[in-house]
N, CA and C of each residue as an Amber inpcrd file, in Angstrom:
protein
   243
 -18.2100000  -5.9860000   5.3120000 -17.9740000  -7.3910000   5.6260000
 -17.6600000  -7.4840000   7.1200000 -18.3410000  -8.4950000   7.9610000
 -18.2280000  -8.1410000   9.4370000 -16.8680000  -9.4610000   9.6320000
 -16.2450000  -9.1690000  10.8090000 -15.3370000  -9.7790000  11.3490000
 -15.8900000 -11.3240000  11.6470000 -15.3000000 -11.9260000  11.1020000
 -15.4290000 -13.7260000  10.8310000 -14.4950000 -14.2310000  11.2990000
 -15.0520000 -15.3920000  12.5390000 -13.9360000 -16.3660000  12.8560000
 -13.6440000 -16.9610000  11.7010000 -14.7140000 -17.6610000  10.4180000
 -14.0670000 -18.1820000   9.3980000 -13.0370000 -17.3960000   8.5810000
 -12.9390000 -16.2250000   8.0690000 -12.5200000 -14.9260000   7.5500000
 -10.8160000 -15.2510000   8.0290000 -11.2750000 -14.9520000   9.6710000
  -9.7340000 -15.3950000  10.2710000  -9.1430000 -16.5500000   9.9110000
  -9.5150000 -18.2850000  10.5290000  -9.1110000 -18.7820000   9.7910000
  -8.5380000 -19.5920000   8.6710000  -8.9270000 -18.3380000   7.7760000
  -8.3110000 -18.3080000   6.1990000  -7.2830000 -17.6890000   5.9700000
  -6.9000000 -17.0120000   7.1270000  -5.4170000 -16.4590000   6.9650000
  -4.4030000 -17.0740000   7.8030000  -3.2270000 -17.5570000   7.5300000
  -2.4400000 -17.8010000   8.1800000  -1.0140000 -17.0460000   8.4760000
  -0.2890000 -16.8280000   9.0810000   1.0800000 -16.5230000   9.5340000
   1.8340000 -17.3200000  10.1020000   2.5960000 -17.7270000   9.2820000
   4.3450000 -18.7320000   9.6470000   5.0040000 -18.3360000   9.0460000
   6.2640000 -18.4590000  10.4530000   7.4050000 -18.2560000  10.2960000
   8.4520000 -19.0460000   9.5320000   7.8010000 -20.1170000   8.5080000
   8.1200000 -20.8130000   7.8450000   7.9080000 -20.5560000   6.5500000
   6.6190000 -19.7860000   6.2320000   6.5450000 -19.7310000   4.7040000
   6.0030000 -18.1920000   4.8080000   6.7360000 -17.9960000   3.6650000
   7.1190000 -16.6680000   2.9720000   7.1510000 -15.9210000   3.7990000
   8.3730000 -16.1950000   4.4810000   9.1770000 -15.1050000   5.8080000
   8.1320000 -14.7160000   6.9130000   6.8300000 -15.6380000   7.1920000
   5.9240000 -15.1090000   8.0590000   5.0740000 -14.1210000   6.9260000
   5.3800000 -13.9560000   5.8150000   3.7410000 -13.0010000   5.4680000
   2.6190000 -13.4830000   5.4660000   1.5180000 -13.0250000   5.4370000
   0.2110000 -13.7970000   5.8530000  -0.3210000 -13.9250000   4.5590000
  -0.4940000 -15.5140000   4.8560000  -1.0290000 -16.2510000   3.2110000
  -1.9860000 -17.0580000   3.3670000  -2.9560000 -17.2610000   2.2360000
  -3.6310000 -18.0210000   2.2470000  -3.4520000 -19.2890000   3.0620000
  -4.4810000 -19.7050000   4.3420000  -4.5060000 -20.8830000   5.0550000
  -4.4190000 -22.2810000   4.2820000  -3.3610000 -23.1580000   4.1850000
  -3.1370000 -24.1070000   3.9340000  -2.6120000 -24.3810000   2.0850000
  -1.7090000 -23.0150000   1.9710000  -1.1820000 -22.5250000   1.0360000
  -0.2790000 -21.8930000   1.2460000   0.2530000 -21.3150000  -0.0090000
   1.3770000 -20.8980000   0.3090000   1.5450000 -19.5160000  -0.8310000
   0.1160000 -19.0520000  -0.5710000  -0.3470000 -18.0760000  -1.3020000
  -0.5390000 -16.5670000  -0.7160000   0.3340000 -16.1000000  -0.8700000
   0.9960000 -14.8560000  -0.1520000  -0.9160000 -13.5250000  -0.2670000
  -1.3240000 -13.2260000   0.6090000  -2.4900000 -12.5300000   0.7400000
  -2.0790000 -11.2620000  -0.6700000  -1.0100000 -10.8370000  -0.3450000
  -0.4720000 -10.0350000  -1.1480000  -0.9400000  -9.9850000  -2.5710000
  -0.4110000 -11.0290000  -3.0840000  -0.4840000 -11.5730000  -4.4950000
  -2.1350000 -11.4640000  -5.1470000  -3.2170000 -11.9650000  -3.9210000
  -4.5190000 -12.0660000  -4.3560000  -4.6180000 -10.3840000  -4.0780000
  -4.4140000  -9.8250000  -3.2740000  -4.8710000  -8.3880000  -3.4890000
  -4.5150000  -7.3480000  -4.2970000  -3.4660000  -7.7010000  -4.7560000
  -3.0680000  -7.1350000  -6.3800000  -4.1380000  -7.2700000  -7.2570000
  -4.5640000  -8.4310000  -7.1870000  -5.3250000  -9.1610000  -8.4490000
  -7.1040000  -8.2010000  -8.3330000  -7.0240000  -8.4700000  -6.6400000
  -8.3200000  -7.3990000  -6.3790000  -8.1830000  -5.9990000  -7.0540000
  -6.9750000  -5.4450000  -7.1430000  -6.5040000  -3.7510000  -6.5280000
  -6.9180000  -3.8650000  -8.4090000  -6.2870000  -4.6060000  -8.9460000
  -6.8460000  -4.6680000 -10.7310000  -7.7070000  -4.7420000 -11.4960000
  -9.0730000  -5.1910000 -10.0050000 -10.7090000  -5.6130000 -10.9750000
 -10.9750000  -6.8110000 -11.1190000  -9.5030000  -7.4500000 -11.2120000
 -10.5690000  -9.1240000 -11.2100000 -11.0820000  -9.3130000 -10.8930000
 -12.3150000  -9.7830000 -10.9320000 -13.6140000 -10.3240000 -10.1980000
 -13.0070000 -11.4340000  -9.4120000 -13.8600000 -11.7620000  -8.7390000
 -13.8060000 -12.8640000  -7.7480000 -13.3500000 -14.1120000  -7.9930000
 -14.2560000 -14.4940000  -9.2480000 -14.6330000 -15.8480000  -9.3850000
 -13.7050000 -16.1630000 -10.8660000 -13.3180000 -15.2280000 -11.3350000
 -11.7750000 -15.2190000 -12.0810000 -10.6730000 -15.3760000 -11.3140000
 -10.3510000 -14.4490000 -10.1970000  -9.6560000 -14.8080000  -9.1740000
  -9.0500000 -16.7130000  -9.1730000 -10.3070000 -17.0380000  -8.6010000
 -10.5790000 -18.1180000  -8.1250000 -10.5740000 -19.0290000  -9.0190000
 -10.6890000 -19.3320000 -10.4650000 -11.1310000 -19.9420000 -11.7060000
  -9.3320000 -19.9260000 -12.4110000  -9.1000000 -18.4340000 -12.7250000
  -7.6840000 -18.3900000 -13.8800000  -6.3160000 -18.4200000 -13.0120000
  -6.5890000 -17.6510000 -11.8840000  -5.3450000 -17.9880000 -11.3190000
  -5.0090000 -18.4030000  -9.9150000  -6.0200000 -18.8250000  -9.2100000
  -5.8630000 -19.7340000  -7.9370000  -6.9640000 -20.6070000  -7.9410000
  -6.5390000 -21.7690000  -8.6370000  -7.8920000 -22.5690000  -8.4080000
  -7.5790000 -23.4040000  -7.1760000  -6.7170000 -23.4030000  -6.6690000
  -6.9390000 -23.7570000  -5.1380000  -7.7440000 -23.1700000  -4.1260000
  -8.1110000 -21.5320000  -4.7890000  -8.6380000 -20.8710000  -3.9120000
 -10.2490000 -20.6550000  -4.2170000 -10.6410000 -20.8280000  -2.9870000
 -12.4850000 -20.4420000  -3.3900000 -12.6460000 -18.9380000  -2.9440000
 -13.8540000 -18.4870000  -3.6290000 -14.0310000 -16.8170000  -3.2250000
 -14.2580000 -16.3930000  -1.9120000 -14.5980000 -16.7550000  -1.0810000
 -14.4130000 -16.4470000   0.4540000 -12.7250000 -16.6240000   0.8420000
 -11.8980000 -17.3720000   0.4490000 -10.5710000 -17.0950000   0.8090000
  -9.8600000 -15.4580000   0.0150000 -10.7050000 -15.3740000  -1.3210000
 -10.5340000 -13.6970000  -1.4810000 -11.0140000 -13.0130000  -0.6240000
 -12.1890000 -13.2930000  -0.1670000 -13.1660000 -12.7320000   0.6540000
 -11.9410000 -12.1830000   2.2300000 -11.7470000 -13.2910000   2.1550000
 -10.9470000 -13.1980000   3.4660000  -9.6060000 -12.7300000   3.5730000
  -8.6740000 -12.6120000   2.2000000  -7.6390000 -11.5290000   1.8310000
  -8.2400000 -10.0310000   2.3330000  -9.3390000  -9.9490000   1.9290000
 -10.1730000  -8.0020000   1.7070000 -10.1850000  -8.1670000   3.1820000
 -10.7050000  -8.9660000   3.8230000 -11.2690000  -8.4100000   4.9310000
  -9.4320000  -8.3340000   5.8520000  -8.7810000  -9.2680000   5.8650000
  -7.4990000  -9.2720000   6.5270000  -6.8130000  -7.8760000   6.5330000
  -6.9310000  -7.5430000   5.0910000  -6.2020000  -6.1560000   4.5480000
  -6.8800000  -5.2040000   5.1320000  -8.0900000  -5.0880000   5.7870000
  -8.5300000  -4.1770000   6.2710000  -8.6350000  -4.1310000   7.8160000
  -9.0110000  -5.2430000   8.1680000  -8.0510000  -5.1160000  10.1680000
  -7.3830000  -4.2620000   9.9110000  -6.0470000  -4.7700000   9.0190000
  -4.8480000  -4.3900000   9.5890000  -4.6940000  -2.5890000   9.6640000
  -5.3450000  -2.1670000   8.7890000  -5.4190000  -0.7510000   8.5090000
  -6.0920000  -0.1600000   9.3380000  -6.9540000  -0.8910000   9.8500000
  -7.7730000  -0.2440000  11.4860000  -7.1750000  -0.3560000  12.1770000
  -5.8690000  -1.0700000  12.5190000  -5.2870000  -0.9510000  13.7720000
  -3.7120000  -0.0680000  13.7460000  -3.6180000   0.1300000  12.4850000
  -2.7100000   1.4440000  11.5340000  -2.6000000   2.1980000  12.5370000
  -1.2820000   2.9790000  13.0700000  -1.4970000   4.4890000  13.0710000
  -0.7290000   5.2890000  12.3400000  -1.4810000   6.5600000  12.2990000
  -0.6340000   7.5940000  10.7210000  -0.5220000   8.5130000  11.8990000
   1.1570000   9.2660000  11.3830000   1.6240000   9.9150000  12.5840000
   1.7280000  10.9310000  11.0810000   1.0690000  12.1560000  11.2510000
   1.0300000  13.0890000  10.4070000   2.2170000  14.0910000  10.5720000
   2.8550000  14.5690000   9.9200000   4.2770000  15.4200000  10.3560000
   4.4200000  16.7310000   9.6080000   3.6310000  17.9930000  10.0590000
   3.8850000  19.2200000   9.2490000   4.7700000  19.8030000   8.5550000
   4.4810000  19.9730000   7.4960000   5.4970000  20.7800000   6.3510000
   6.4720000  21.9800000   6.6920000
C-alpha cells in the first residue's frame, strides 16, 4: 500500500481525545481498537459493517498503513545475552 495523502488524512492526533492516540479522523476511534480487529481476521467490510459503521474500508485501510510508518521509523536497539 503506497503512502497516501488521503491514508494520512484519515488519521488524526489530539491532544484532546484519547490522550493524543491516533484515531480515526473525525472520530473518536482509537487506530488501536481497529487493528486488533485486523490482527483477528476480520475482514474489512465486517470491520466496517458489525462494528464501525461509521467507518468505511479505506479508514481500515488507513489504520494498516499508519501502523506501518510508524514501524519504519522504529528503531530496535538489539542488546546481547
Amino acid at each position: 500500500m503506497p503512502p497516501s495523502v488521503s491514508y494520512r488524512d484519515r488519521i488524526q492526533v489530539r491532544s484532546d481525545v484519547h490522550f493524543g492516540k491516533p484515531c480515526v479522523a473525525g472520530t473518536r476511534i482509537p487506530i488501536t481498537d481497529v487493528l486488533e480487529l485486523v490482527q483477528e481476521g476480520v475482514p474489512f467490510d465486517q470491520i466496517t459493517t458489525e462494528y464501525y459503521p461509521d467507518l468505511v474500508e479505506d479508514d481500515v485501510r488507513a489504520c494498516v498503513w499508519y501502523a506501518t510508518e510508524m514501524i519504519k521509523t522504529e528503531e530496535t536497539h538489539i542488546v546481547a545475552p
